[in-house]
MIDREN-83722 format. One line per 5 residues: number of its first residue (from 1); their letters; for each residue y, z, x of C-alpha. Coordinates in Angstrom, 2 decimals. Each point is the difference from the previous one (the first is absolute). Layout:
<sites>
NUM	A	Y,Z,X; ...
</sites>
This chain:
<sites>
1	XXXXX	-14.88,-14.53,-32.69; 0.21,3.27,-1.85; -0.79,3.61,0.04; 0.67,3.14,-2.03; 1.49,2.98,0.50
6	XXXXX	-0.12,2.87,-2.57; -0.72,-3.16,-2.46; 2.80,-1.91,0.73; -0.81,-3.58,1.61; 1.94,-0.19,3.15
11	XXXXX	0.99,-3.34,2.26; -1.75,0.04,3.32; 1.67,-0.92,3.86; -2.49,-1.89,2.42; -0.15,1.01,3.35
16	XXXXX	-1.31,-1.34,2.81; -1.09,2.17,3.27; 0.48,-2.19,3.31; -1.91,2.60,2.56; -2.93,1.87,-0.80
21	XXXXX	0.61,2.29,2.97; 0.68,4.21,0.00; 3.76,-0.34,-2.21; -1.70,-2.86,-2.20; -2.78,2.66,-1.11
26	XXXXX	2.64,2.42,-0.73; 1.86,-2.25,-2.16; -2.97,-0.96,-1.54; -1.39,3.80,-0.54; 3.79,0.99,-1.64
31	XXXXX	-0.27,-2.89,-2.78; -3.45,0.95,-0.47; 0.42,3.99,-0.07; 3.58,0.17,-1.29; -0.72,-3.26,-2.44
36	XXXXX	0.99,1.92,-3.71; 2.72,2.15,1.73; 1.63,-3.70,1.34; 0.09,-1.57,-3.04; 1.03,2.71,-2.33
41	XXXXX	3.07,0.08,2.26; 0.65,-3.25,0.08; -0.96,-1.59,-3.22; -2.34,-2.84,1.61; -3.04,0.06,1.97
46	XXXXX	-0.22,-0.74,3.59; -3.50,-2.38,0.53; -1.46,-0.34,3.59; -1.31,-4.20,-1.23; -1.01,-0.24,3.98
51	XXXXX	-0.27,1.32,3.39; 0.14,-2.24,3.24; -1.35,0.33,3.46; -1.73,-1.89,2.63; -2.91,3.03,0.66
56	XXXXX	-1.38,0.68,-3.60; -3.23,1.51,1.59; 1.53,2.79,1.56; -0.44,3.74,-1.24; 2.49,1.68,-1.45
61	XXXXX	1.27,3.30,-1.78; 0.92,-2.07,-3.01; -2.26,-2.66,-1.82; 0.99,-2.95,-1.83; -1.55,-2.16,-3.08
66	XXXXX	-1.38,-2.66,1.87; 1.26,-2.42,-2.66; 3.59,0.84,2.13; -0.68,-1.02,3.02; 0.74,-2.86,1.91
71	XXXXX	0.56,-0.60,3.15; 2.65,-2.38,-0.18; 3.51,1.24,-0.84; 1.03,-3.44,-1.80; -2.32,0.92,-2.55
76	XXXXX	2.79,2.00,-0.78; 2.85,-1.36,0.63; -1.10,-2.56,-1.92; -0.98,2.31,-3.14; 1.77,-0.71,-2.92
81	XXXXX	-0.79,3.49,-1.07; 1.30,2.09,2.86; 3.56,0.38,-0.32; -0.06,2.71,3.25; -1.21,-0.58,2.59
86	XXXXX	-0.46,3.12,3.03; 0.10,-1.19,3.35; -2.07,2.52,2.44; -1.33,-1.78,2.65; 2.75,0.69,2.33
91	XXXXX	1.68,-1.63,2.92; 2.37,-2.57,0.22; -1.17,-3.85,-0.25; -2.85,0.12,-3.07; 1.74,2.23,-1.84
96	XXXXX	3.46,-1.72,0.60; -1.63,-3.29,-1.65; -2.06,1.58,-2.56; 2.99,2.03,-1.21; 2.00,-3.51,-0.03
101	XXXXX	-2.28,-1.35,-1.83; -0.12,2.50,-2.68; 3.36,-0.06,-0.17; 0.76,-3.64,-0.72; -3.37,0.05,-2.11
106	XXXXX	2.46,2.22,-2.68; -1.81,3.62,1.17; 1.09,3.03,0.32; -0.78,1.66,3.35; -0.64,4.20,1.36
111	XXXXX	-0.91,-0.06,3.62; -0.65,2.76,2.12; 0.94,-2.10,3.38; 3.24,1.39,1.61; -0.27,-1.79,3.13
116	XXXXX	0.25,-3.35,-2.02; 2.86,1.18,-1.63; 1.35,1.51,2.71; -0.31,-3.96,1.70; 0.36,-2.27,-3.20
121	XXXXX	0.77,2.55,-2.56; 3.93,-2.24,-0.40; -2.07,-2.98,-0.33; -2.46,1.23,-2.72; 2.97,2.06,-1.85
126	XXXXX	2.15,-2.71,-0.20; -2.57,-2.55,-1.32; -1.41,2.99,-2.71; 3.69,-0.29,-1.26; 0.21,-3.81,-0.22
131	XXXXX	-3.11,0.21,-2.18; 0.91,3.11,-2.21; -3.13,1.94,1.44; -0.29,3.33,1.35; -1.29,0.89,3.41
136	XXXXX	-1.12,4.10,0.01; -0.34,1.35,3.50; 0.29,4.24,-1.36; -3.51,0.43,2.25; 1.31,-2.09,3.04
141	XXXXX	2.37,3.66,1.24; -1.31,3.43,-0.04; -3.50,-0.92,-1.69; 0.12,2.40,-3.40; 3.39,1.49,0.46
146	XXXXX	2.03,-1.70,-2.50; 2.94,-0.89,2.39; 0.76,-3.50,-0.79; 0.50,0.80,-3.68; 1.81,3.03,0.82
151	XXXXX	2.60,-1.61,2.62; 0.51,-3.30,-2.18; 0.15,1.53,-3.51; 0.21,3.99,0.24; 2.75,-0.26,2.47
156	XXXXX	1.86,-3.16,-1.01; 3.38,1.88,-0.98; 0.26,1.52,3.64; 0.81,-1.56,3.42; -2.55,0.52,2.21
161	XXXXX	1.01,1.78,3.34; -2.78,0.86,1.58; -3.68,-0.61,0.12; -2.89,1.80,2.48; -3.37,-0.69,-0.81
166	XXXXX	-3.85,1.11,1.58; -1.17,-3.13,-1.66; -3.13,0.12,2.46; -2.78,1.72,-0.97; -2.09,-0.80,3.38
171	XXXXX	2.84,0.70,2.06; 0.64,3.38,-1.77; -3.38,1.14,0.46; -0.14,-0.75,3.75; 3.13,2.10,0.43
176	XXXXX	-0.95,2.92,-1.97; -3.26,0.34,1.75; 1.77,-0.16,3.67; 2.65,2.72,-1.92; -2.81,2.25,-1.04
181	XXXXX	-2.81,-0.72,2.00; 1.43,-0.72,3.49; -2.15,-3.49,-0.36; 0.82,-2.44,2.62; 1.57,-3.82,-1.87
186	XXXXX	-2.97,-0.93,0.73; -2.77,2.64,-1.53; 2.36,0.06,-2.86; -0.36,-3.58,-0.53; -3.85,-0.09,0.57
191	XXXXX	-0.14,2.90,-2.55; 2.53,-1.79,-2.96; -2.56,-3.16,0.67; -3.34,1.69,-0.36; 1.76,1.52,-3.54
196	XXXXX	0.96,-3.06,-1.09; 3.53,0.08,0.21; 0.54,-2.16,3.18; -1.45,-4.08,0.13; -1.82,-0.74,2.87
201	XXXXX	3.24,-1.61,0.82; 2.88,1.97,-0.45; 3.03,-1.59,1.86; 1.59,-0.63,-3.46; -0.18,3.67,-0.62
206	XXXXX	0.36,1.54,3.20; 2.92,-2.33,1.42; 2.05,0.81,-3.24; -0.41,-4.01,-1.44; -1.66,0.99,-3.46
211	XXXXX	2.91,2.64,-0.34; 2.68,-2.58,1.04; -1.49,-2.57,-2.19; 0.86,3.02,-2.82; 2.83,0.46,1.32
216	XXXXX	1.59,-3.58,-0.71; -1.29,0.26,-3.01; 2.03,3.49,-0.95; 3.15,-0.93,1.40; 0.87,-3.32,-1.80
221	XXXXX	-1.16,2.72,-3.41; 2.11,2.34,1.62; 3.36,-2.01,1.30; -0.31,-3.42,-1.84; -0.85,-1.99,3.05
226	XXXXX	-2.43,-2.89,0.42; -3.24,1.48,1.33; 0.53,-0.02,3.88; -2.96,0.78,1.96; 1.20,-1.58,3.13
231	XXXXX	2.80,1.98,0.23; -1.98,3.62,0.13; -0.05,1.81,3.08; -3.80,0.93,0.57; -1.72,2.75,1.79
236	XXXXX	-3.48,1.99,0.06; -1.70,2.84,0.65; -2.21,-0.94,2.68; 1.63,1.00,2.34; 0.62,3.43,-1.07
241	XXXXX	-1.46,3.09,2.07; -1.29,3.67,-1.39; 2.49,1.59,2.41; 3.25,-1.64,-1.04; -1.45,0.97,-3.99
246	XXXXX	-0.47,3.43,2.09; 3.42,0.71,1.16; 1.52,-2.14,-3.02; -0.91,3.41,-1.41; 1.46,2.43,1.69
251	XXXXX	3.02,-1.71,-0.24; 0.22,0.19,-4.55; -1.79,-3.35,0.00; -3.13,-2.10,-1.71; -0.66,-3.26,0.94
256	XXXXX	-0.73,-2.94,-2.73; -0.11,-3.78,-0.10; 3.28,-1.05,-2.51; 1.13,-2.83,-1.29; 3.82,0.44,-0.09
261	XXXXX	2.65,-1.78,-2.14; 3.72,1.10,0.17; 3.34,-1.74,-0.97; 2.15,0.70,3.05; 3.34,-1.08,1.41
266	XXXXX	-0.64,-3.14,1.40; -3.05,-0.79,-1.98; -3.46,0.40,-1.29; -1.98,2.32,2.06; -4.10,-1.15,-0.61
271	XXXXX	-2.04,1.37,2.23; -3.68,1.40,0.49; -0.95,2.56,3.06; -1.26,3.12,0.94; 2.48,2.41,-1.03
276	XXXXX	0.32,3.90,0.89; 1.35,1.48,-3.71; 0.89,4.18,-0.13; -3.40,1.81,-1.10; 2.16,1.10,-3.13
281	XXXXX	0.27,-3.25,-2.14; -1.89,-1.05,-2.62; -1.33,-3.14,2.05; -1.57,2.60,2.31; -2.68,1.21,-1.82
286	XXXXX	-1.34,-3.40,-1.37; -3.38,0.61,2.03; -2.73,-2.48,0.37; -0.21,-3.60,-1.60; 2.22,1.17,-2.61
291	XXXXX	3.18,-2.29,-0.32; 3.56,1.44,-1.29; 3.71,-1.67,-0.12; 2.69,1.45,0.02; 3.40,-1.37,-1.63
296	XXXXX	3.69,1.13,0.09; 2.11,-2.14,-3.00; 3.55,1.14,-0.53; -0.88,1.21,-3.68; -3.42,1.25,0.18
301	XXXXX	0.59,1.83,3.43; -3.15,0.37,1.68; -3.70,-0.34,-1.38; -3.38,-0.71,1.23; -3.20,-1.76,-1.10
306	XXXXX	-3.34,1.05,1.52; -3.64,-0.53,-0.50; -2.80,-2.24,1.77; 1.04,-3.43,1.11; -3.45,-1.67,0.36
311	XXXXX	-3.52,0.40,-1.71; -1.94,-1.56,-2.51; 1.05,1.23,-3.35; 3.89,1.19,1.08; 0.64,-4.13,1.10
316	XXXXX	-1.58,-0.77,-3.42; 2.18,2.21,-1.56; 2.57,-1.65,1.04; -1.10,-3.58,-0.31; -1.14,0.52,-3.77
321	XXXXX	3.55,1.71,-0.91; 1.40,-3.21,0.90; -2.17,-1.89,-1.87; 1.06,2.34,-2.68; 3.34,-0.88,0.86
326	XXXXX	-0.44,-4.01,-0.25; -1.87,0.52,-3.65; 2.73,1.85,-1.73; 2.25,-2.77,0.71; -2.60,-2.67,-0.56
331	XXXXX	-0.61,1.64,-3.86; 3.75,-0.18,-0.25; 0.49,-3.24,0.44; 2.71,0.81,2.44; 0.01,-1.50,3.77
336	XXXXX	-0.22,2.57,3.02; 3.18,3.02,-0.97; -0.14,1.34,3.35; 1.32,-2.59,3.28; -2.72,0.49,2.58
341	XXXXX	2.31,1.51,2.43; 1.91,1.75,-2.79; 3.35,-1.88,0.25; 1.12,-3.12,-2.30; 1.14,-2.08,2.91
346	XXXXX	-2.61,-2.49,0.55; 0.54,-0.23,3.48; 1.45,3.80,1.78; 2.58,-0.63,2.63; -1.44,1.08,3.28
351	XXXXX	1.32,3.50,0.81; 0.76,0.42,4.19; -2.74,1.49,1.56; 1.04,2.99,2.68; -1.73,-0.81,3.29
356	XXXXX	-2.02,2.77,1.35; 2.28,0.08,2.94; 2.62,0.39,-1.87; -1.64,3.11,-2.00; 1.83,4.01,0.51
361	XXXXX	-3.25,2.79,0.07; -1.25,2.89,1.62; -2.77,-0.40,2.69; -2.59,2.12,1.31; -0.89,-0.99,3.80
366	XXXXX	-2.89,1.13,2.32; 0.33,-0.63,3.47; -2.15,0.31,2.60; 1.49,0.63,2.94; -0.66,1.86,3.71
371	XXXXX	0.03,3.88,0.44; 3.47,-0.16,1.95; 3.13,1.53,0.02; 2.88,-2.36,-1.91; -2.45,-1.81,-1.51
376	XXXXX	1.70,1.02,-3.67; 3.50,-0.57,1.15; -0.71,-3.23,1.17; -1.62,-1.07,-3.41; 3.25,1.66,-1.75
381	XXXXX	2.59,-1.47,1.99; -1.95,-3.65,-0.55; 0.41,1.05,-4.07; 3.46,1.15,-0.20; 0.85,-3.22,1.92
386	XXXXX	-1.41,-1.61,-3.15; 2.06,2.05,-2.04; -3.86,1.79,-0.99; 0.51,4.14,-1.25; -2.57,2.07,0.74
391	XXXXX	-0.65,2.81,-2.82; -3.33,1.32,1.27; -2.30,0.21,2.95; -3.35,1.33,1.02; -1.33,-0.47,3.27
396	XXXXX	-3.56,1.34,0.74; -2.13,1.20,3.21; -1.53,-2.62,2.54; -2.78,-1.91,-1.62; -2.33,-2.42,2.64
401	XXXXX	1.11,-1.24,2.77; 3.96,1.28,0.51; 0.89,-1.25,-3.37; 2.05,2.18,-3.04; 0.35,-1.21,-3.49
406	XXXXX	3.86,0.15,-0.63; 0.92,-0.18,-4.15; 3.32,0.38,-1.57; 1.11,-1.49,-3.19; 3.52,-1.42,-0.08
411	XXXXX	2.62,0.05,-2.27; 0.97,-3.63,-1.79; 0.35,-2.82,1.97; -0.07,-3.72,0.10; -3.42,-1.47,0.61
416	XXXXX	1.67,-2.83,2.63; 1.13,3.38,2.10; -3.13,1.45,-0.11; -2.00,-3.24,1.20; 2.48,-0.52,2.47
421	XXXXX	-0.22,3.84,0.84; -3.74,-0.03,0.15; -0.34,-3.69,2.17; 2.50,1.87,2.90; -2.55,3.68,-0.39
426	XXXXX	-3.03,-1.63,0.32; 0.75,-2.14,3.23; 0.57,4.13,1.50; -2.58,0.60,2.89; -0.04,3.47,-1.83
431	XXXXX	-1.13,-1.71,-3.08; -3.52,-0.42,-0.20; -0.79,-1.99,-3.10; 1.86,-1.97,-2.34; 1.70,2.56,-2.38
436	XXXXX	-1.43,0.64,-3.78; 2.39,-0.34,-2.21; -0.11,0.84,-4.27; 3.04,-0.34,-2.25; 1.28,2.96,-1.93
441	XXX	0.99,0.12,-3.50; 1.74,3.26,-1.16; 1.92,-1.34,-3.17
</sites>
């Protein structure tokens, strides 16, 4: 099928949309709004030839030719026409098969679904290769920030350090209202819902799963690895109260959810928790459900990428620039330039993983212990047992009912002494409750 731009007759690219959902309309609204700017860049026309989904009677923000629709996704799959084919649906066992399917039906694929990668994404790159297709996943990390592109292709001459990412846009949000509003976790979760920008169910956001699922993603980009989900040390916000955001101030301090990827001397540090970073970097100010990464490679030094990592048109962004992506190779004639991980090997050589206990940081603790002389020398003497340096310490009045909040912030020290440390503290009759405790990170 043809079109024309400026006169010229130009060779279109059938698409097919798998997930008429919030990012489907997005994607659907860029190669309808952005349709002459698309092809005059790349030469051929991107054609949505059908959209899939099981609820076709549903409103929505974006409408669709009713010649489209289906609601069976093998009507595409099974299109001659399509040569893409978008998976949105999300989760992992539909979209595992349909993507499969696609696959070994000689399509291309974009998905937006970084928890399947982050489970099957070996799988799916490894068969993508065996059949010379291309699998783009830009939208699957950081929503609209180009980051994938960036780390595989802007940064390919360096080796990667260092990455720290807000790559949660819900959890962001919850913590900058409890910063700036004094909102308990829990009014600052009910408040990110009734905007839109929690799910009813938000353990994948709140428990730090959607940004380890990013996570595993980044660091096989970042450090060549297999994608290694299993082997990321998870943590949320949950648990996180105003007073510890509170005094994490008046100590240099603000308090975000990171996703944190570091070569290190004995291995691959991947890990995703609350984290206490000095009010003064960059990372700091990334307020609400904004996203931003940062990355140190040994040539570029240090940059950062920032901008929103969810919504409607941003995820579309993303998913159509990948479609763009798949199209100028496709007019080529060439198969997929770019490895999906951005190394040649087909199969990356696992890279040792650093166990968490095993990890050197700085901690912030909060203990809450009786109004009684020695109380603090007993807690130090427990921590220089452990071989734990104390570089800071405020202890406040009596609260309720004999109990003082003790906080100090130590200097680096091995996370096995510090759980050790902490099991021997809170089994103290002076200790009232089991002690809070937030990692530090001051590089």
């Amino acid at each position: 099928m043809n079109s024309w731009i400026a006169g010229e007759s130009v060779r279109s690219i059938g698409v097919g949309l798998i997930g008429w959902g919030t990012v489907g309309c997005g994607v659907i609204r860029v190669l309808d709004e952005n349709a002459e700017a698309i092809a005059s860049r790349l030469g051929v026309r991107l054609e949505l030839r059908r959209v899939a989904d099981m609820d076709l009677e549903r409103s929505r923000p974006v409408a669709v030719s009713q010649g489209l629709l289906t609601s069976r996704a093998e009507d595409i799959l099974d299109d001659p026409s399509i040569d893409i084919v978008v998976e949105l649906i999300g989760g992992l066992g539909a979209a595992r098969r349909l993507i499969i399917a696609a696959l070994e039906k000689g399509k291309h694929v974009v998905t937006a679904n970084k928890a399947l990668l982050a489970h099957h994404g070996n799988e799916i790159f490894d068969l993508a290769r065996a059949r010379g297709r291309a699998v783009g996943f830009e939208a699957s990390v950081a929503g609209g920030i180009p980051f994938i592109k960036a780390l595989r292709e802007g940064l390919a001459a360096n080796r990667i350090d260092s990455v720290f990412g807000i790559l949660n846009g819900t959890a962001n949000y919850i913590l900058t209202r409890m910063t700036e509003a004094g909102l308990s976790f829990g009014e600052a979760l009910q408040e990110a819902q009734d905007k839109g920008y929690a799910e009813a169910d938000p353990t994948l956001d709140i428990e730090g799963i959607d940004t380890a699922h990013k996570l595993a993603i980044t660091s096989a980009i970042a450090f060549g690895t297999p994608i290694q989900f299993d082997q990321v040390h998870t943590e949320g916000i949950s648990a996180i109260d105003p007073v510890d955001i509170q005094f994490a101030e008046e100590f240099g301090y603000r308090l975000k959810l990171l996703a944190i990827a570091r070569r290190s001397e004995g291995g691959l540090e991947m890990r995703v928790h609350p984290t206490l970073i000095p009010s003064s970097h960059v990372l700091a100010s990334v307020l609400g459900a904004y996203n931003a990464v940062h990355v140190h490679g040994n040539a570029v030094g240090n940059i950062m990428l920032y901008g929103l990592g969810a919504g409607m048109m941003p995820t579309g962004s993303a998913v159509v620039s990948d479609l763009m992506d798949i199209a100028r190779d496709m007019d080529a004639g060439t198969p997929p330039r770019i490895p999906h991980l951005g190394f040649s090997v087909a199969v990356p050589a696992p890279v040792p993983i650093k166990p968490i206990a095993d990890v050197s940081t700085c901690y912030y603790f909060r203990f809450a212990a009786v109004d009684r002389p020695g109380v603090l020398s007993k807690i130090s003497g427990i921590l220089g047992a452990h071989q734990i340096s104390i570089a800071a310490v405020i202890q406040k009045g009596r609260q309720t009912q004999g109990a003082v909040p003790i906080v100090m912030i130590t200097h680096e020290a091995l996370e096995s002494n510090v759980r050790n440390a902490l099991a021997e503290m809170n089994r103290l009759d002076v200790v009232l409750a089991s002690t809070q405790v937030i990692r530090i990170e001051d590089q």
